[in-house]
C-alpha positions in Angstrom: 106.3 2.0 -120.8 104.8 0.8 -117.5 101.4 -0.2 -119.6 104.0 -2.6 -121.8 105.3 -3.9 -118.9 102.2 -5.1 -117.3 101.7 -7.0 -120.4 104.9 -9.0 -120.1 104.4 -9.6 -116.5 102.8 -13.2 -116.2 101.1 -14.1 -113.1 100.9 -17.3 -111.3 98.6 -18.6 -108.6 101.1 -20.6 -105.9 98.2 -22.8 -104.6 99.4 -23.3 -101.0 100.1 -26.6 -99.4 101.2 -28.7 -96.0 102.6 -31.8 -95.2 100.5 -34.9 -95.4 100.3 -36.5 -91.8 99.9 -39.7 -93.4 96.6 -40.5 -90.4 92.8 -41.2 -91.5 90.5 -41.5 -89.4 88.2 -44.3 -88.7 84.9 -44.9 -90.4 82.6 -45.1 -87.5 79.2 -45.3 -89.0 76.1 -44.2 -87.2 78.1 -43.4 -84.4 78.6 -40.3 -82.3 79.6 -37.2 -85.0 82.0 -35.2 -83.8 82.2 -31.2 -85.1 85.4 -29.5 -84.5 85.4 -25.7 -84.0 89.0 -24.0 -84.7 90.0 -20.7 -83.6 91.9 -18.5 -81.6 93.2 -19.1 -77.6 94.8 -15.6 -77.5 92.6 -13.5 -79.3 88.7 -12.8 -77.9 87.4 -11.1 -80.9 88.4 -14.3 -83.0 85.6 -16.6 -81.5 83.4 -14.5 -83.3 85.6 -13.5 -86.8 85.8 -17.7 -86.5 82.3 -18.0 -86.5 82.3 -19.3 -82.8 79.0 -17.7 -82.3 77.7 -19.4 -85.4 78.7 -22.7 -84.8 77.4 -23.0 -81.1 74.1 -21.9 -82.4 73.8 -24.4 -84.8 74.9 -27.1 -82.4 72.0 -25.9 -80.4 70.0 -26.6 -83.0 71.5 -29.7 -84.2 71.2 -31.1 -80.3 67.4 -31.0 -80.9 67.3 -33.0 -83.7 70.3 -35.3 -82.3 71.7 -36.7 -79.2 74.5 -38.5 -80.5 76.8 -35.5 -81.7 79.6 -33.5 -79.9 81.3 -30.2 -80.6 84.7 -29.6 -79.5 85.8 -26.1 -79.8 89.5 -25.3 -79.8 89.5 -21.6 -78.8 89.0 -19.1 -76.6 85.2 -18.9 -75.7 83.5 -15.9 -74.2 81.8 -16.4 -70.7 78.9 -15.5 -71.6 78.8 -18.3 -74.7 79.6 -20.8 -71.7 77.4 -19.6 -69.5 74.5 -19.9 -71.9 75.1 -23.4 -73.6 76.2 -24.8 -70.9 72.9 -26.7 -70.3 74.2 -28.6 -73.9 75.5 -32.3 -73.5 78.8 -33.1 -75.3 80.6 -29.8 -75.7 84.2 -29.7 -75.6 86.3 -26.6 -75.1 89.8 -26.6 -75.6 91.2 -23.4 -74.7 95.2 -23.9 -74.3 98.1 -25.0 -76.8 98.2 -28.5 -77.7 101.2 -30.5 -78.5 101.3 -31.9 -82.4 100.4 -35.1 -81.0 98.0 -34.0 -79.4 96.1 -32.3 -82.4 97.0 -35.5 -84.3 94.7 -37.1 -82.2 91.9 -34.1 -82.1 91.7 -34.3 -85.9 91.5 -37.9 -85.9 88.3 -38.3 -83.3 86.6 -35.6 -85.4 84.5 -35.7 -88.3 83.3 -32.4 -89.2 84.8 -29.2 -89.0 81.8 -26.5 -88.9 83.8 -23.1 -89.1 80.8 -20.7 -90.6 84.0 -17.8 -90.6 83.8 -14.6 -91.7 87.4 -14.2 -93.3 89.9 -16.9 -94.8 91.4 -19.2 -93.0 93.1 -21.8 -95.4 95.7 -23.3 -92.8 92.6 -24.8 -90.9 90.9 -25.8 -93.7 94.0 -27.4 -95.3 94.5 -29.3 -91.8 91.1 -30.7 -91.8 91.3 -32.0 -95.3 94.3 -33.4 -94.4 92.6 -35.4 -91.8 89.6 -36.4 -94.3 86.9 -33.6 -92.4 84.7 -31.9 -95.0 84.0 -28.5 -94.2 80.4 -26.5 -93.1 81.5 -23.0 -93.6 79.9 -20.0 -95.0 80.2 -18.9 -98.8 82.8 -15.4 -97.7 85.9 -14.0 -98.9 88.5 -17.2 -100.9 86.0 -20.0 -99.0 84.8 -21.6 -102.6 88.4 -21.4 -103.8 89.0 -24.6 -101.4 85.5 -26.3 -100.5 83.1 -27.4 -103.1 79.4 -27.1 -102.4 78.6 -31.0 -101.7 81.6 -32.6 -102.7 83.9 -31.7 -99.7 81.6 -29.7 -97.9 79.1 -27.3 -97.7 78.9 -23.8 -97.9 76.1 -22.0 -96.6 75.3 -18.4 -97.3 75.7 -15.7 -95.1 74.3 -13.2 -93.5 73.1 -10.0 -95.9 73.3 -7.6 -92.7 77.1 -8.2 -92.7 79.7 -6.0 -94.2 80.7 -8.2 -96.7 80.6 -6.1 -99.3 82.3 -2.8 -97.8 85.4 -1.5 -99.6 87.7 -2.6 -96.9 86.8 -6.4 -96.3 88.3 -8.7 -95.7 90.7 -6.4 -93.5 87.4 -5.2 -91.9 86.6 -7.8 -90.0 88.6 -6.8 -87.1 86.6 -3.1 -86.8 83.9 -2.4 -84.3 81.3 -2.1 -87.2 81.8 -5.5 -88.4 82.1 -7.2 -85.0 78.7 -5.4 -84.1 77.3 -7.0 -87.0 78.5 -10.4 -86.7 76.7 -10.4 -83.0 73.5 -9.9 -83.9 73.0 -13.7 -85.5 70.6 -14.5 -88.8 68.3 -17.4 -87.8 68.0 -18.3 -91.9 71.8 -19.0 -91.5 72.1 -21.2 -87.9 69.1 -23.2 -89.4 70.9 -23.6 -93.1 73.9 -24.7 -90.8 72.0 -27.0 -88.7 70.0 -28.6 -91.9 73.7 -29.3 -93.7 75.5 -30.8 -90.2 71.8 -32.8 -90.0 72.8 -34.2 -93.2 76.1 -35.5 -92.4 74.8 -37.5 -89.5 71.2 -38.8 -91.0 73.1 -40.0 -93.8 76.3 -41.9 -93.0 77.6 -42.9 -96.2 77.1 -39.2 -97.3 79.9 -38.4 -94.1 81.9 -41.3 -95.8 82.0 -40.3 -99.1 82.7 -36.5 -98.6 85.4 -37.4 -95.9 87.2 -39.5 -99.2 86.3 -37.1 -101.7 88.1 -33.9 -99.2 91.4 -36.4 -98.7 91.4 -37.1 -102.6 91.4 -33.3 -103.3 93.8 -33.1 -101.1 96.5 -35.4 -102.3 95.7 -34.3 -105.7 96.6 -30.3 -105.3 97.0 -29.2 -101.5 100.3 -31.8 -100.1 103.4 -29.9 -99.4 104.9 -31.7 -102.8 102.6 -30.8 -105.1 103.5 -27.0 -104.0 106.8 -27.3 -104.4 106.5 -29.3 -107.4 104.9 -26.1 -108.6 107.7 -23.6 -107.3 110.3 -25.6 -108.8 108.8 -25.8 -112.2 108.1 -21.7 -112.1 111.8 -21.1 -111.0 113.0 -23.5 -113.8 111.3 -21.9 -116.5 112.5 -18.2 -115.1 115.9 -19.5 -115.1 
């Protein structure tokens, strides 16, 4: 019984969606880059889940390279991660709750949102392609589902020492075991980071074409119609 009911079950994928804010940013050519860092202001351990340690080590590395780039991180951020970049130029840290208005306007005088996470977090990406930002992330659990390798992003491959791979992720990434292992940083993956953010700003009409390319996408399947365009036909063919 139960094996001819699986049969007649149909399942559909609900591709998820928000409101279009209707705001692009300006094209600012070989001007300062901006990368955006999003993440927790509550929650320490979720600088690293985030990839907070990541991202700052990339910047470091990007910093050499560059003068003209800024990272803004809206999070919580250890003392010890401030203590030790602080030498850096043109980091940002946002650690409080911002008004809608006031993440309007963080989205809008970003660029780049470098968020090399460990987990899935589709609300920030869907945000930042709202806003036109391609994505630097690492290839982990649901993160080629939304950003394709050199069309609205990149996606850079992690780290074989982590967990990945354990029976439990991606719920894991909250236990001691894989926290321990996202501390101890891959030098292949800051540099793969670093050489993909180098990109964007060396080549400015690369930073163009992905930031229309990640808004196209998301008009065409991520807007807050186009979900419910897709609830309402399911519910009219179950009715």
């Amino acid at each position: 019984f139960y094996s001819t009911l699986v049969k007649l079950i149909k399942f559909i994928k609900i591709i998820p969606g928000i409101p279009d804010p209707h705001a692009r940013r300006t094209y600012r050519g070989n001007k300062q880059v901006t990368f955006l860092l999003m993440g927790s202001i509550n929650n320490p351990s979720e600088f690293y889940i985030k990839g907070g340690l990541e991202a700052f080590a990339a910047f470091a590395e990007i910093k050499k390279k560059h003068v003209h780039v800024r990272l803004v991180a809206k999070c919580f951020v250890p003392k010890e991660i401030k203590s030790k970049y602080a030498p850096l130029d043109d980091i940002k840290i946002v650690e409080r709750n911002l008004s809608d208005a006031e993440m309007r306007e963080l989205y809008l005088s970003s660029d780049v949102l470098l968020m090399p996470g460990h987990g899935y977090y589709i609300m920030a990406f869907l945000e930042a392609f709202s806003f036109g930002l391609p994505i630097i992330s690492l290839d982990t659990y649901g993160v080629a589902e939304y950003v394709e390798n050199g069309v609205n992003g990149f996606v850079v491959q992690p780290a074989a020492h982590i967990p990945y791979h354990d029976p439990e992720y991606p719920v894991n990434v909250r236990s001691e075991k894989f926290l321990q292992a996202v501390n101890k940083l891959d030098p292949r993956v800051i540099r793969d980071l670093a050489e993909k953010a180098n990109l964007l700003i060396e080549k400015p009409a690369l930073l163009r074409r992905m930031s229309e390319d990640t808004l196209r996408i998301f008009k065409e399947k991520y807007t807050l119609e186009k979900k419910n365009a897709q609830l309402k036909k399911i519910f009219d063919e179950a009715l």
